[in-house]
C-alpha positions in Angstrom: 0.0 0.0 0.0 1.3 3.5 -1.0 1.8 6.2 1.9 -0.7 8.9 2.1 -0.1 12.3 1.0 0.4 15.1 3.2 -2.4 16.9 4.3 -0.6 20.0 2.9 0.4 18.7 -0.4 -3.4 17.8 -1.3 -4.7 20.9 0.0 -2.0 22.9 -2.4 -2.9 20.7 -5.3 -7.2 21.3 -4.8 -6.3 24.9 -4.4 -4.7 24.9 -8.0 -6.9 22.7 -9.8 -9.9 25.4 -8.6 -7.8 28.2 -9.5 -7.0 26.8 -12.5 -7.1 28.9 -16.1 -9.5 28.4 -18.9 -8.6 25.0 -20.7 -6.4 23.7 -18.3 -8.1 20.5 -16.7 -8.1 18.4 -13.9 -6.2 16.1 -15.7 -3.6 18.2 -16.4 -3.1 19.4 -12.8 -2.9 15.7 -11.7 -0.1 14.5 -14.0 1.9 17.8 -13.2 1.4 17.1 -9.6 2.0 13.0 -10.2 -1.1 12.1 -8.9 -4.1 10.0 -10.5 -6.9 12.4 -11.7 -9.4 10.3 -9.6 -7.3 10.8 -6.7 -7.9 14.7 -7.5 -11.4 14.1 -7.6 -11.6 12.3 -4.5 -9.6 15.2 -2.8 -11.5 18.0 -4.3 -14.7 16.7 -3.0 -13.7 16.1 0.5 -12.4 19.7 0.5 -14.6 21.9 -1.5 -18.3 22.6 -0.7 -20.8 21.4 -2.5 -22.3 24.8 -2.7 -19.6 26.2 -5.1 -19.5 23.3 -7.6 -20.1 24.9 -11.1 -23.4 23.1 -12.3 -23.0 22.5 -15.9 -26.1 22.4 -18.2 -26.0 20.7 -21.6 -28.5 21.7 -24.7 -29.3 19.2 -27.4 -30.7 21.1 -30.2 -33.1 19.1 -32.6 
């Protein structure tokens, strides 16, 4: 089993994935940080409130 990340390290690492610029993704931030993007995930929902997630609507036109 792998050894846990630092409390502060996954903190810094959320902190710049929701600063993050246009066109840069989550993705992105993970491999520069050599994490897996799921493990981003994971942290950015224990850290960040629900209440600030970006709700995305998608419009089919017909």
């Amino acid at each position: 089993m792998s050894k846990p990340y630092p409390s502060e390290f996954r903190d810094d690492v959320v902190r710049v994935a929701r600063n993050r610029e246009p066109g840069v993704t989550i993705e992105q931030i993970a491999r520069d940080f050599g994490v897996h993007p799921m493990t981003l995930q994971k942290w950015w929902r224990r850290m960040v409130p629900r209440s600030s997630w970006v709700e995305v609507t998608v419009v089919v036109s017909v």
